[in-house]
MARMI-930361 format. One record per residue: residue in three letters; x, y, z of N, C-alpha, C, O in turn. Coordinates in steps of 0.2 Angstrom, whole numbers, plus 5000, padded with zeros to 4 digits. Example, Ala and Ser with C-alpha at 12.3 -4.5 7.8 and 13.67 -1.06 7.14 Angstrom:
residues 2
ALA506649725039506249785039506649845039507149835042
SER506449895035506849955036506450005039506750065040
END
This chain:
residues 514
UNK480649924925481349924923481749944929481549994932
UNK482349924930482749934933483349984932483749954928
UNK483550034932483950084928484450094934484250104940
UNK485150084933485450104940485650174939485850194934
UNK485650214944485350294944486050314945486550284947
UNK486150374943486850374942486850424949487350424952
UNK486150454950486150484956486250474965486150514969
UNK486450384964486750354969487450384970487750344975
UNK487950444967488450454968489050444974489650424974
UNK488650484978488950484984488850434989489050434995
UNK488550384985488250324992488850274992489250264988
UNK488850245000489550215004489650165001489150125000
UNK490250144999490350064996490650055001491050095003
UNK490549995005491049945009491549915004491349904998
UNK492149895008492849855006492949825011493149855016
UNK492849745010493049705012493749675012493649635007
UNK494249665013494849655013495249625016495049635022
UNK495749575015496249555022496749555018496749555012
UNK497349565024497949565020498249625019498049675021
UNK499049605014499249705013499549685007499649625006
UNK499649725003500149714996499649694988499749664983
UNK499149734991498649714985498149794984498149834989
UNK497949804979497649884980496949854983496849794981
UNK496649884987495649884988495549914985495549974985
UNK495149864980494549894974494049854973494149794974
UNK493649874971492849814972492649804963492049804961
UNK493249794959493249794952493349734950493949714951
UNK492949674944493049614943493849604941494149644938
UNK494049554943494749524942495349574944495749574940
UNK495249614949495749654953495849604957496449604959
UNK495549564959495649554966496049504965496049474960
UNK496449484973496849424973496149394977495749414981
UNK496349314971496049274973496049234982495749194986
UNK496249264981496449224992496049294997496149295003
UNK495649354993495549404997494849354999494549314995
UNK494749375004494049325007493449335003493249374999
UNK493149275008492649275004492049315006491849365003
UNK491949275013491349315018491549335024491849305028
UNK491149395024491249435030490749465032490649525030
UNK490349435038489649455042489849525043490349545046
UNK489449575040489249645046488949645048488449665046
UNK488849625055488349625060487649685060487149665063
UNK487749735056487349795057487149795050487049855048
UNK487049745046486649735041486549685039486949645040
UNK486049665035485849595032486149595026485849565021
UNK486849615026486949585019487849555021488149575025
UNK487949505017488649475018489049525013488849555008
UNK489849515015490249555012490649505006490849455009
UNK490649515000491349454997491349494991490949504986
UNK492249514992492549544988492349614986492549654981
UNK491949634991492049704993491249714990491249774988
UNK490649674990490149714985489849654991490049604993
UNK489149704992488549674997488249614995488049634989
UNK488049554997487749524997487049505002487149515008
UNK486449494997486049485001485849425004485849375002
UNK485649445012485649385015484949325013484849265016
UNK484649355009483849325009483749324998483749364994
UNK483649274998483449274992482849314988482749314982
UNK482549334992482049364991482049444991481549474990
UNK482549474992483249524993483449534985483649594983
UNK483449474980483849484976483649504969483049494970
UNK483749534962483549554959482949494956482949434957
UNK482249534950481849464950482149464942482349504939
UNK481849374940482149374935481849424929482049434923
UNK481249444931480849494924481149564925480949614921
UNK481549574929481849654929482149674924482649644923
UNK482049724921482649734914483149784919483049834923
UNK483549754918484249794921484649834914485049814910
UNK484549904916484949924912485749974916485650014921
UNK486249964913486949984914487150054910487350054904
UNK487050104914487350174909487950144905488350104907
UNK487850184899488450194897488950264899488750304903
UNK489550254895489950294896490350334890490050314885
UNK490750384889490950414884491850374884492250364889
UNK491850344876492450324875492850364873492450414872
UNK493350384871493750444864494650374866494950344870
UNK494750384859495550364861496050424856495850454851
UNK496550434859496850494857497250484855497450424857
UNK497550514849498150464845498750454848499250424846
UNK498750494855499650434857499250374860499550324862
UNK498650384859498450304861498250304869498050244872
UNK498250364873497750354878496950364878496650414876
UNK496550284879495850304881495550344885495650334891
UNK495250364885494850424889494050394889493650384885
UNK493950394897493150374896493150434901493650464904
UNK492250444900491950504905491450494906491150464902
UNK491150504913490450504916490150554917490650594919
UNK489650594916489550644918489050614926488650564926
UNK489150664933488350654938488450734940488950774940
UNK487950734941487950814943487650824951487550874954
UNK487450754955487550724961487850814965487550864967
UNK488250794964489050804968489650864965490050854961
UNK489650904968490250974965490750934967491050924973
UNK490950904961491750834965491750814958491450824953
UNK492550774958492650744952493450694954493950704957
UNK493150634950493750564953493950554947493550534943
UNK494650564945495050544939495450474943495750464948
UNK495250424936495650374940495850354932495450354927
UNK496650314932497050314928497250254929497450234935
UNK497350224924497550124925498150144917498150174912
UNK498850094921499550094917499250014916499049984921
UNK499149974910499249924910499849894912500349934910
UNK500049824916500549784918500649784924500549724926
UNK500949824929500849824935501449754938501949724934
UNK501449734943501849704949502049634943502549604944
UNK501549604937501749554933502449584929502949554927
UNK502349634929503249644925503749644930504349654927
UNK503749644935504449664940504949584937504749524936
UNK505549604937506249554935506149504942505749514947
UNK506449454940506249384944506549404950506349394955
UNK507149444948507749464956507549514959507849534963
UNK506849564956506649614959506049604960505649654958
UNK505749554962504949564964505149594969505549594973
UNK504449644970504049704973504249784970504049834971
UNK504749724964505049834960504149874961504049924964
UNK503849844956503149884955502949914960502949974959
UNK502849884965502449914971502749964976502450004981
UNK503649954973504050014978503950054972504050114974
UNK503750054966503950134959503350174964503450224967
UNK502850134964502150164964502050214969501750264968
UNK502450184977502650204981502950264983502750304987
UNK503550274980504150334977503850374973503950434975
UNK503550354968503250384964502750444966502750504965
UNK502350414970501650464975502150514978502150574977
UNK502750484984503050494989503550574988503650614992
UNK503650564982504250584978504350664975504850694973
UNK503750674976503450744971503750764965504050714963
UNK503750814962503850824955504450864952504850884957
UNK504650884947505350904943505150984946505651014945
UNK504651004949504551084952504151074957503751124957
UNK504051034960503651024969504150984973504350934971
UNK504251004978504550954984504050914986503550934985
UNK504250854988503850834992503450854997502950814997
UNK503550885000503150935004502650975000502050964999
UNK502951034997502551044993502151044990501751084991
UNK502150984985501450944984500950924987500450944985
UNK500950884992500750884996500350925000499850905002
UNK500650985001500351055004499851074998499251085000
UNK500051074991499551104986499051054986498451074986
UNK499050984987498450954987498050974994497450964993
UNK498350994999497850985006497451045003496851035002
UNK497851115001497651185001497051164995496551204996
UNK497051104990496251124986495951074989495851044984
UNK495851034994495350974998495550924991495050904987
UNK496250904989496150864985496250774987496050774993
UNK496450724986496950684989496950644983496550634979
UNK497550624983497850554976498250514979498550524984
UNK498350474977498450404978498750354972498450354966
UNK499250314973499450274965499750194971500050204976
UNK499550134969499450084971499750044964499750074958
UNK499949974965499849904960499649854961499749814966
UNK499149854954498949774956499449704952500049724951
UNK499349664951499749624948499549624938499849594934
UNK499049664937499149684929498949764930498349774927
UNK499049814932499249884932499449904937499549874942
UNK499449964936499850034941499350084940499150104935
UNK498950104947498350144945498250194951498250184957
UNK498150264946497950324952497350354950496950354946
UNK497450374957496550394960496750454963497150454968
UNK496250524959496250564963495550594963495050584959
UNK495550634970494650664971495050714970495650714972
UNK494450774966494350854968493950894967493750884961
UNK493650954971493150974970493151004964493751014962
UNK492551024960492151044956492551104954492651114948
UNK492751154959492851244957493551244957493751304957
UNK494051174958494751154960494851134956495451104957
UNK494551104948494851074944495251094940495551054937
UNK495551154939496151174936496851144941497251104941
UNK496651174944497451154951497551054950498051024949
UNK496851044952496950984952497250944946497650894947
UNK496950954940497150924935498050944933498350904930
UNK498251004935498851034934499550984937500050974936
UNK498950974945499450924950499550854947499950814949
UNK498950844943498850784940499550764937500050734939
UNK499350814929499750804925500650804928501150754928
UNK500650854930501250884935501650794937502150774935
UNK501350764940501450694944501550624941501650564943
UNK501250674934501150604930501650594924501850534923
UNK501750664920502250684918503150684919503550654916
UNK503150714926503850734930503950734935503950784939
UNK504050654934504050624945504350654947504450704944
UNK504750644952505750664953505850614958506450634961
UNK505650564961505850514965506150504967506550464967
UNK506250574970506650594979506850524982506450484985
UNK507750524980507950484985507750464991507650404992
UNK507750524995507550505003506750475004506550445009
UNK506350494999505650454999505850404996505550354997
UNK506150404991506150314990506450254995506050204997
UNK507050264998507350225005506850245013506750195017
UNK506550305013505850285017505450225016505350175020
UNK505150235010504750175008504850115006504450075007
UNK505350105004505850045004506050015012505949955014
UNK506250065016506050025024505650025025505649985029
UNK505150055023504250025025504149945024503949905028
UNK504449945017504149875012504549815016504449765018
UNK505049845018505649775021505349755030505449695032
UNK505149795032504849815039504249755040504149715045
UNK503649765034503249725033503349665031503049615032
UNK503849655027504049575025504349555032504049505035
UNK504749575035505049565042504249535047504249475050
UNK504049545047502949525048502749495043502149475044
UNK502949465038502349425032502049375037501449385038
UNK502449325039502249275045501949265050501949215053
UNK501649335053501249345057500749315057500649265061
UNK500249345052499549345050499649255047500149245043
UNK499349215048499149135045498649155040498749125035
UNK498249205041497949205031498549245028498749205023
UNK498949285028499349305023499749255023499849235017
UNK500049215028500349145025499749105021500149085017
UNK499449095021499149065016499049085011499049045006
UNK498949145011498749175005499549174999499749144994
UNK499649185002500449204999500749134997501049124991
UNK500749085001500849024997500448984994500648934990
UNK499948994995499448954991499448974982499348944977
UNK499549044983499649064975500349054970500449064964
UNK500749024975501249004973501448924972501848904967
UNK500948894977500748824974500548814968500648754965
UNK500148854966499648854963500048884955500048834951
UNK500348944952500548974950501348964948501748984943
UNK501548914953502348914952502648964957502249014959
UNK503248964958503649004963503949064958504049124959
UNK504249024952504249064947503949094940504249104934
UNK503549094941502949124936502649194940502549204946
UNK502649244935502749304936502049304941502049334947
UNK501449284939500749274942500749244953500349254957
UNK501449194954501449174959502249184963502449164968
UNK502749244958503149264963502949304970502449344969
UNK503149314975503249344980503849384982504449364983
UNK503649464984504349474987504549464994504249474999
UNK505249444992505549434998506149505003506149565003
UNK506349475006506849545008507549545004507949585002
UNK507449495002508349494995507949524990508049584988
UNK507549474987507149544980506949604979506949634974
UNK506849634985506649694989507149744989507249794987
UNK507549704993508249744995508649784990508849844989
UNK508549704986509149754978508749784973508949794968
UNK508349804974507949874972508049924974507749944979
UNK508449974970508650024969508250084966507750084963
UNK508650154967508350214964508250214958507850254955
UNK508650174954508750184948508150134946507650154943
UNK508350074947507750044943506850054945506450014943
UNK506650104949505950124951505950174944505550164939
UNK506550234945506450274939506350234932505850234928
UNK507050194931506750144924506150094922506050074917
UNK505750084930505350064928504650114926504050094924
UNK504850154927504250194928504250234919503850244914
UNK505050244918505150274912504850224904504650244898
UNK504850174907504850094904504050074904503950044899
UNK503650094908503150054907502650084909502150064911
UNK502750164909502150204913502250244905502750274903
UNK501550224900501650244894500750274892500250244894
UNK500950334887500050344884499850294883499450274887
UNK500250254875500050174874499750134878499350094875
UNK499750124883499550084888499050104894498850064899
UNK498950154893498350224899497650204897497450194891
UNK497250204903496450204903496550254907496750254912
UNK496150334904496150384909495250404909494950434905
UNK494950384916494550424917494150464921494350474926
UNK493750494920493550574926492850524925492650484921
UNK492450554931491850534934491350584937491350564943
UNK490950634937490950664942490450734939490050734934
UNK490650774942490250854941490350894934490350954935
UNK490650864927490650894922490550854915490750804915
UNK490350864910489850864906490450814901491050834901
UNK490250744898490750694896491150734889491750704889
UNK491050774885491250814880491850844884492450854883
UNK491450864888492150924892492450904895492650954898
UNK492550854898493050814904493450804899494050834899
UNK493250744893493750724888494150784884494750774882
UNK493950834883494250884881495050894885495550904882
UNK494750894893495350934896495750884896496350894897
UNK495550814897496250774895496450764888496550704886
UNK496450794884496750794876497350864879497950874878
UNK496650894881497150974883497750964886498250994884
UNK497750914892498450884895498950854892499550884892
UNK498750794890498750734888499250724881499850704881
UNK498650754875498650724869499550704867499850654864
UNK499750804870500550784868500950724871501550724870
UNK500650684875501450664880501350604874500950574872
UNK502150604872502450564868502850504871503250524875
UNK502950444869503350394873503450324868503050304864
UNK503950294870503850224867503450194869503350204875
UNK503050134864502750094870502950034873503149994869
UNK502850014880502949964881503249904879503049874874
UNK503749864881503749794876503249744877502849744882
UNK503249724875502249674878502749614876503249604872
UNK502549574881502749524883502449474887502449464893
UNK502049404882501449364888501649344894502249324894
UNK501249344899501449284903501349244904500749234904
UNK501949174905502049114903501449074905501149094911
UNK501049024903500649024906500848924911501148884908
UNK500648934916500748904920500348824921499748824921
UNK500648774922500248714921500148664931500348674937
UNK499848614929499748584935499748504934499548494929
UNK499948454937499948394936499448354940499148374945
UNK499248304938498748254941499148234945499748254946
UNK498648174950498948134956498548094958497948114958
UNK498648054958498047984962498048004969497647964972
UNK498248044972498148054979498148144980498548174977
UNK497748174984497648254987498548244989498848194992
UNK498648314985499348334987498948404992498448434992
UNK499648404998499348435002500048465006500448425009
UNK500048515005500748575009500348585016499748595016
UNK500748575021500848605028501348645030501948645029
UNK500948695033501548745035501148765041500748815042
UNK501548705046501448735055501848795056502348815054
UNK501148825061501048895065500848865071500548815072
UNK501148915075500748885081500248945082500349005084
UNK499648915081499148965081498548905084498548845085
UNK497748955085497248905089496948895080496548845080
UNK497048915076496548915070497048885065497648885064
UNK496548855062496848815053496448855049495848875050
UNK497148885043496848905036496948835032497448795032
UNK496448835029496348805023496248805017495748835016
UNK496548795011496548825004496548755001497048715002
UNK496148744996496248684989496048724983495748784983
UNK496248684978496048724971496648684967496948634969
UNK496548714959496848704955496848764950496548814951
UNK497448744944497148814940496448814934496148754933
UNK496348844933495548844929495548884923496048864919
UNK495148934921494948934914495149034913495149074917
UNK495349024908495549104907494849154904494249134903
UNK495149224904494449254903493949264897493449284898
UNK494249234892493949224885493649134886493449104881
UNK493649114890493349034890492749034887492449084888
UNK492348994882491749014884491248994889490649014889
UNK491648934894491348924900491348984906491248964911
UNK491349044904491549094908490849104913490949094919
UNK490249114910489649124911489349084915489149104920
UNK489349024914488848944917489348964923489048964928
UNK490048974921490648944930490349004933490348994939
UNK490249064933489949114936489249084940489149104946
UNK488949044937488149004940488348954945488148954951
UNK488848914942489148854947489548874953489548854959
UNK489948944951490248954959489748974962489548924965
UNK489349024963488749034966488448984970488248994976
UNK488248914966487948864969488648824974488548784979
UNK489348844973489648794975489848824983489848804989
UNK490148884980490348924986490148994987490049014992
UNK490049024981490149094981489349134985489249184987
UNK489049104986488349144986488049154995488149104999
UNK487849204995487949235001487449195008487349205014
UNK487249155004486549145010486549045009486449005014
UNK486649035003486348945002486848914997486648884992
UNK487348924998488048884994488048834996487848825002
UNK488448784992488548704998488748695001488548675006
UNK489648714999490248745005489948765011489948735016
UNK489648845011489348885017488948805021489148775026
UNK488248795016487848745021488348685023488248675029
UNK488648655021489148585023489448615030489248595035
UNK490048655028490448655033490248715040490448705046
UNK490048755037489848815043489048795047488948795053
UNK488548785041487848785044487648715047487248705051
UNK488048655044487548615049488048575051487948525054
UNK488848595050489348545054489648585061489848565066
UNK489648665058490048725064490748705064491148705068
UNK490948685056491748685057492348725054492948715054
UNK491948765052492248825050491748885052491148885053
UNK492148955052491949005057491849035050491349075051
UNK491949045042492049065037492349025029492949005028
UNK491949015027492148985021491948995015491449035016
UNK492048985008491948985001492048934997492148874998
UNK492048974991492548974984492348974977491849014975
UNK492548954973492348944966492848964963493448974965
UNK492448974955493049014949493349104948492949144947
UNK493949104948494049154948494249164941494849144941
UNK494149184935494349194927495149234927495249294930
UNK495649214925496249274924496649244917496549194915
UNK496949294915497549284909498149254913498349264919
UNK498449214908498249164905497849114906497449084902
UNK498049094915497349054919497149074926497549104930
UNK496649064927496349074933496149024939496348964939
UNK495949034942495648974947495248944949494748984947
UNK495148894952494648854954494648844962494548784962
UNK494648864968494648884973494348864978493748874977
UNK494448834984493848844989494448854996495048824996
UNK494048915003494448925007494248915013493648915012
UNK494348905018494248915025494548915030495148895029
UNK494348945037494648975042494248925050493648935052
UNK494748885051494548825057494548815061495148805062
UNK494248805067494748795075495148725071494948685067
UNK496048735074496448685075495848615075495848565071
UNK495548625078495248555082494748515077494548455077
UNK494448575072494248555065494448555059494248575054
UNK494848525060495448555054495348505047495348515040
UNK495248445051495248385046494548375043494348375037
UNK493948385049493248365049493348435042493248425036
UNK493448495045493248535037493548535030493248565026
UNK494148495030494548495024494048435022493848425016
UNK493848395027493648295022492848355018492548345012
UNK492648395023491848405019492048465014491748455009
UNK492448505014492548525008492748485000492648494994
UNK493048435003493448384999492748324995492748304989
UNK492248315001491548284997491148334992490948324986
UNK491048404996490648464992491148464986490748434981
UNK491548464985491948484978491748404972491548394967
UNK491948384977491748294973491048314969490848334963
UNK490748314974489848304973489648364968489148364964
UNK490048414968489748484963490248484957490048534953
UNK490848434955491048394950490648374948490648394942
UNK490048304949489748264945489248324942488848294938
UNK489148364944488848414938487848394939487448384934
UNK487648384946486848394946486748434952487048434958
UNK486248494948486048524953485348554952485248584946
UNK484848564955484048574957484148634954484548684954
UNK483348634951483148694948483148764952483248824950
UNK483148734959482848794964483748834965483948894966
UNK484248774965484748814965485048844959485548884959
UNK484848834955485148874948484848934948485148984947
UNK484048934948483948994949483949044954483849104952
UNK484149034959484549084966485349084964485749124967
UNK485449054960486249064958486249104952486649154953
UNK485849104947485849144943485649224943485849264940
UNK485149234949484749284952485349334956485449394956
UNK485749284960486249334966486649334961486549394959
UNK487249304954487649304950487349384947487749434947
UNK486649394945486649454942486549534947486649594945
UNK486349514953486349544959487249564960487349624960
UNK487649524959488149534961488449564957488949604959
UNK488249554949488549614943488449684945488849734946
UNK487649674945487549744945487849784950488049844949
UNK487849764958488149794960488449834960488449884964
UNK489149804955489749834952489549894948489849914944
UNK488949924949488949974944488350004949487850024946
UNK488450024955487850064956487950124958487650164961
UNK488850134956488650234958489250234954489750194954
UNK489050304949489550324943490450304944490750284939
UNK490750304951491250294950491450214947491850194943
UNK491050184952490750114949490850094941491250054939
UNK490350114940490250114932490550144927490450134921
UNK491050184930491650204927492050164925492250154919
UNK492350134932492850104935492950034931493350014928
UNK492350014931492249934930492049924921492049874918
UNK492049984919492149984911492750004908492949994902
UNK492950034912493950034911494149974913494449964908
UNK494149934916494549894918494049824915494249764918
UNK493649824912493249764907493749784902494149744900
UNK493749844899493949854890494749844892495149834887
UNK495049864898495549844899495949774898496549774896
UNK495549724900495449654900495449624897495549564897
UNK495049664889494949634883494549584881494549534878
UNK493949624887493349584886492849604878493049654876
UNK492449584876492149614871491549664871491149664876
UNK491649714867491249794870490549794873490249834876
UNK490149724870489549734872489549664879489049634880
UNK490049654882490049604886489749654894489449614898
UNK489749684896489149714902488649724900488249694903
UNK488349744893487949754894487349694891486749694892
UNK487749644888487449584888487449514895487249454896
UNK487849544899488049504903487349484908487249424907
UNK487049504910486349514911485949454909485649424913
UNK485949444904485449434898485749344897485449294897
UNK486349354896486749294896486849244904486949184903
UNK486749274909486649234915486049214913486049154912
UNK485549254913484849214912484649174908484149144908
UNK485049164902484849124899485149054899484849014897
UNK485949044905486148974907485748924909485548924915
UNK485748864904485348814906485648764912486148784914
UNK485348714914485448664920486148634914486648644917
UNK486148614909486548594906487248624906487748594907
UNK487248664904487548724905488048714911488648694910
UNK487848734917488048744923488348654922489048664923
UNK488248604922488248554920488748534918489048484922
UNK489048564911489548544909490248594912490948594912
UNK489748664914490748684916490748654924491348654926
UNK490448634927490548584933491348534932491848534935
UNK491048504926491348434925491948434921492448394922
UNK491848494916492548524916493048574918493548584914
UNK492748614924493148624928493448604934493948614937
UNK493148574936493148544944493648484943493248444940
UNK494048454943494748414943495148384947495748384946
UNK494648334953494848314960495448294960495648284966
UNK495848264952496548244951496948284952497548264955
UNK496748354950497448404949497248454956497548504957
UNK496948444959496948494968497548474972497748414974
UNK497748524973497948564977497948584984498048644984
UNK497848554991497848574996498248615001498848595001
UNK498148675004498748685010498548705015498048735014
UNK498748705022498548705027499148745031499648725031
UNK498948785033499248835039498948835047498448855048
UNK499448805052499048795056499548735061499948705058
UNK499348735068499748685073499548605071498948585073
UNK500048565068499848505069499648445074499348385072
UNK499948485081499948455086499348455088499248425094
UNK498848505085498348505090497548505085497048515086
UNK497948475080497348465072496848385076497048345081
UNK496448385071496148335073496148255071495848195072
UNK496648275066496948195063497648205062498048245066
UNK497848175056498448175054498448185046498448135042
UNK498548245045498348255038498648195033498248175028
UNK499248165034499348095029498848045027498848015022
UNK498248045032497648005031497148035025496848005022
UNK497248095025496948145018497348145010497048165005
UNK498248115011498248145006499048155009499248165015
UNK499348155002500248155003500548195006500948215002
UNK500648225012501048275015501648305015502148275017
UNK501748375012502448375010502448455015501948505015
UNK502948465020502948515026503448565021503948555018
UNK503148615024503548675022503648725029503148745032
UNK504048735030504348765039504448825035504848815030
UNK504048905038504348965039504748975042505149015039
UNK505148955050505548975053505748905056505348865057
UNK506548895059506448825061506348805066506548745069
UNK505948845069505548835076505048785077504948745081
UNK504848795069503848775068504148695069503748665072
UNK504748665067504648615066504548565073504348505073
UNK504848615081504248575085503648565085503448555090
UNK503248575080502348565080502048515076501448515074
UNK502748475075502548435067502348355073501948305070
UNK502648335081502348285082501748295084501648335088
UNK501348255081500648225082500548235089500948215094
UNK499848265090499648265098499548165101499548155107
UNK499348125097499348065099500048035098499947975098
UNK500548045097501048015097501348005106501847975108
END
C-alpha cells in the first residue's frame, strides 16, 4: 500500500512558471493554460509541467497494483458560511493558513480589467484600520511570519506561514488584514505604477505574447475568461474601486479558510470560528460566466504576430470540455498519450525527439468553467517554424482518429495517477488541492476515487474522448515570431490574418524569398 505520509511536510516542491500576472501554485485548474509545459532540470531525472515533477522513465512511475491512498482532511462550515478545512502534521513547529475568496480577476468590469489583481495588491500593501504600513510589516518580520494575497482568475487568495509558539500574533495579524484593510493611498498608486510599468514590457517576452493572445483568440477579447489588462483599463482604476471591490466580493459566503500544520484539526478549527464566526456580510452577487463559443473553417485559421526575435512561439487549440464532462477522466488518459507525458507523448517524440524542431513542446486538455481547452504548444528556431506547426498539426489529426496501443494507454494511465498523487504529497498539498476541488465543485468523493477511476479507463474510452474532443475544424493557430526568417510562408498552412503589436513589426511581414 501506498499511503502518502503526511510526514513529507517540509519537502521542496518545485514551481515551474513563465510569465507574470498569474499566482504560482501547483493546484489543478489554477493554472493558466499557456504556463508551460516542460521544463528539463538538469540536476534531476524528472521533467517539470505545471509545477509537479515528472518522471523521466516509466519504470519511475506508480505500479498499477499499488493502493494509493489520499489523507483526508477535517471539514466544518460556519454558519456565516465560511469553510474551514484543517490538517493536522506534527513534522514541523509551523503552521500555513491559506484562504481562497471565490471569483477573483473573472469579476473585474470590462473597463477595469486588472481591478482584481491591483485590490489584491493594495490590499497586502496597505495595512490595516490600526497598523501602518510599516507597521505591519514590522509585526510580521518580529514573529518570523510572512503573508501574501495574489489572483487567479476565479479567486483571491492568501498565504500566510507561522511558527507554532507565534500563532496568536499571527492569527491576530490574520484576522487584522482580513477584517480592516485601510488601502493606503500612497500603496495603492505605488502598485498601480508597478502594474502600468509591466504592461509598458508585456511585449518583451514572445511567450507572454503568446500567452496573452492566444487566450483571447481562443476565449474572446471580451469574455471575462479572455480580457487582458491594458494601460487604459488599468489606469482608470482607482482607490475607490479596489476598496469597492474588495467590500463587494471579499465575503464569509464565499471563503475556503484553511490551517495545515503543528496543531490538532479540532483545534485549528476552533480558532477560526473564534475569529471568524462573527464576520457578517452580504454575499456576493453570483453571476455566470458567459460561456464562450468557436466556429468551424475548411481551412486552419492562423494569427501572426511578428516579433523580431531568433525563435517562433507556437500555439493551436480550440475550446473543449468543462469540469463536470463525463469525458473529464479518458481526456485526462488521452492528453498524456498526446502531449502531456513526461518521457513518450507523441507531440514530445514527433516534433523534439526525432525531428529537433522544437526546443520544448506539449499539450492536451485543460477542464474549466464553463469551457476549457484543447491545446498544444511550442517554442521553435524561426528557421523551424512551419516544419513544427505541419507536425503538430498531423500528431493532432492522427490522435483525433482515436487509436492507440495498449503499451501507451497504460504508461498514460500510470504517469496520469503519478501526476495526481503528486498533488498531494506533503500536507500543505493536500490541504490545498482539497480546498480548491470542493471549491470547483467537484464531487466529495472525486480525489479519493480519482485513482480508481483512471485505472479503470478502457482503450475505448480514451477512444471516444479523442474523437470528441480533438476538432481539426474549429483550431485555432498563432504564431509569434519574424516572418522574414520562418521557414515557409504560413498562407501555405492555412488563412493568415496579422496582427502587429507596434507598427514597426510590420517590416518583418516580407517574406525572406520575395
Amino acid at each position: 500500500m501506498r499511503i502518502l505520509s503526511r510526514s513529507l511536510y517540509m519537502a521542496a516542491v518545485a514551481v515551474t512558471l513563465a510569465g507574470s500576472g498569474f499566482a504560482q501554485t501547483t493546484e489543478p485548474q489554477s493554472r493558466d493554460f499557456l504556463q508551460p509545459i516542460l521544463a528539463v532540470d538538469a540536476t534531476s531525472p524528472t521533467l517539470q509541467r505545471g509545477g509537479e515533477a515528472i518522471p523521466l522513465r516509466p519504470e519511475m512511475l506508480v505500479n498499477n497494483d499499488e493502493n494509493v491512498t489520499i489523507p483526508q482532511v477535517s471539514q466544518v462550515v460556519l454558519p456565516n458560511g465560511i469553510r474551514v478545512f484543517a490538517l493536522e502534521s506534527r513534522e514541523s513547529p509551523s503552521l500555513y493558513f491559506i484562504v481562497f475568496f471565490k471569483g477573483g480577476s473573472s469579476l473585474d468590469p470590462a473597463d477595469k480589467v486588472g481591478l482584481a489583481t491591483l485590490t489584491a495588491a493594495a490590499w497586502r500593501a496597505g495595512g490595516t484600520g490600526s497598523l501602518s504600513p510599516d507597521d505591519f510589516d514590522q509585526k510580521l518580520d518580529e514573529i518570523g511570519s510572512q503573508l501574501s494575497i495574489s489572483t487567479e482568475r476565479n479567486m483571491v487568495r492568501l498565504d500566510m506561514f507561522a511558527l507554532s509558539e507565534k500563532r496568536e500574533e499571527a492569527l491576530a495579524l490574520l484576522e487584522d488584514l482580513l477584517l480592516h484593510p485601510a488601502f493606503n493611498e500612497k500603496q495603492f498608486d505605488q502598485r498601480k505604477a508597478l502594474n502600468l510599468e509591466e504592461l509598458r514590457r508585456e511585449n518583451d517576452e514572445p511567450s507572454d505574447v503568446a500567452r496573452r493572445e492566444f487566450r483571447k483568440e481562443l476565449y474572446g477579447a471580451d469574455n471575462p475568461l479572455g480580457r487582458i489588462p491594458t494601460t487604459a483599463t488599468v489606469s482608470s482604476v482607482e482607490l475607490a474601486d479596489a476598496r469597492s471591490f474588495y467590500e463587494t466580493n471579499i465575503a464569509p459566503s464565499v471563503c475556503w479558510f484553511g490551517i495545515a500544520g503543528d496543531a490538532g484539526e479540532a483545534e485549528a478549527t476552533k480558532w477560526i470560528e473564534d475569529k471568524f464566526a462573527s464576520w457578517s456580510k452580504p454575499a456576493p452577487p453570483v453571476a455566470a460566466l458567459p460561456e464562450p463559443s468557436d466556429k468551424e473553417s475548411s481551412r486552419p485559421q492562423i494569427l501572426l504576430i511578428p516579433r523580431r526575435t531568433a525563435q517562433s512561439q507556437i500555439r493551436l487549440g480550440h475550446l473543449s470540455i468543462a469540469r463536470n464532462s463525463p469525458l473529464l477522466i479518458p481526456a485526462e488518459v488521452m492528453s498524456s498519450i498526446y502531449g502531456m507525458s513526461g518521457f513518450s507523448s507523441r507531440l514530445l517524440t514527433e516534433v523534439r525527439t526525432k525531428r529537433g524542431y522544437a526546443y520544448a513542446v506539449g499539450g492536451g486538455v485543460l477542464p474549466d468553467d464553463p469551457r476549457g481547452i484543447f491545446f498544444a504548444v511550442a517554442g521553435s528556431k524561426a528557421a523551424s517554424t512551419c516544419a513544427a506547426l505541419s507536425t503538430m498539426m498531423e500528431v493532432t489529426s492522427s490522435t483525433a482518429r482515436g487509436t492507440f496501443s495498449e503499451k501507451e494507454l497504460d504508461t498514460a494511465r500510470r504517469e496520469v495517477v503519478h501526476g495526481f498523487i503528486t498533488k498531494f504529497d506533503v500536507p500543505r498539498k493536500i490541504l490545498t488541492n482539497r480546498m480548491i476541488y470542493d471549491m470547483q465543485g467537484y464531487p466529495s468523493d472525486f480525489i479519493d476515487k480519482f485513482v480508481e477511476r483512471v485505472r479503470g479507463v478502457s482503450a475505448a474510452d480514451v477512444t471516444n474522448a479523442a474523437k470528441e474532443i480533438i476538432q481539426s475544424s474549429r483550431l485555432r493557430i498563432l504564431v509569434v515570431g519574424d516572418p522574414s526568417t520562418m521557414d515557409c510562408d504560413l498562407t501555405q498552412l492555412g488563412d493568415v490574418t496579422v496582427r502587429l503589436l507596434e507598427p514597426g513589426d510590420s517590416a518583418l511581414l516580407k517574406h525572406k524569398s520575395d
